[in-house]
N, C-alpha and C positions, 0 to 999 in steps of 0.2 A: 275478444270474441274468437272463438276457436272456430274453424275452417272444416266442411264436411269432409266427410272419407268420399276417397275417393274408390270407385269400383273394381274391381281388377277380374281381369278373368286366365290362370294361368296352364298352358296345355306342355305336358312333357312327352317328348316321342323320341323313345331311344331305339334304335337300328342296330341290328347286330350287322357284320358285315365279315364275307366272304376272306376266302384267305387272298383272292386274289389283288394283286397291287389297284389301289385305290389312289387316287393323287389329289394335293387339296385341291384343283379346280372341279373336277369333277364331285368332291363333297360339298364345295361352294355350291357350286349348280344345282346338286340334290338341297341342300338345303334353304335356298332361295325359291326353290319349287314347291317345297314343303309348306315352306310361310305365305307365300301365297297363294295355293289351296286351303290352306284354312283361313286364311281371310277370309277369301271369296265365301267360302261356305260359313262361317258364321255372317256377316254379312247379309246371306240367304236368311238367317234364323234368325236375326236380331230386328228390332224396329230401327227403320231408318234414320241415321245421323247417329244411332248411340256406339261406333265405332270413335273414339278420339283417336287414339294414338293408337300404334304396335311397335315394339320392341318383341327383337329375339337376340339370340346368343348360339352360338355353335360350339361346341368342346367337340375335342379330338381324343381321344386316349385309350389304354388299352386296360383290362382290367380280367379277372380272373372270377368264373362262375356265369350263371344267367344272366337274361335282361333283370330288371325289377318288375318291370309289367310283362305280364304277354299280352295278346289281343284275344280275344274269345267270343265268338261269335253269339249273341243273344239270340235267342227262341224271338223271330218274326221281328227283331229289332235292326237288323241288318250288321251287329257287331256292338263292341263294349269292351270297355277297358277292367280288367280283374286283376286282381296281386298275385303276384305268380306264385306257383307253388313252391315250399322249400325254402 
């Protein structure tokens, strides 16, 4: 007997960041703040108990060009994620 799928719900938010010197606790920190504002807020939007688990992942790196996403503000939505131009 084959085992249901399991649901996943997957959120990417990449940060461009400043020239100025960054150190990893201060990315820790940012990113530990991160994960849990969007808990909290799905949480908010979900029906109760359907949170099981969260995993996250942090990468460090440096790379050449844009984000992949920007942020863009939706008409009376309060924001929305769009593919960046380019």
């Amino acid at each position: 007997m084959t085992e249901p799928s399991t649901k996943f719900l997957t959120l990417t938010i990449e940060i461009e960041l400043g020239d100025r010197r960054t150190h990893a606790g201060r990315v820790e920190a940012a990113h530990q703040a991160a994960v849990k504002a969007a808990v909290n807020a799905i949480k908010d939007e979900l029906l109760e108990d359907s949170v099981e688990r969260v995993g996250s992942r942090l990468t460090w790196g440096y790379r050449r060009g844009a984000l992949d996403y920007d942020y863009v503000e939706a008409a009376g939505e309060g924001g929305g994620w769009g593919q960046a131009d380019g």
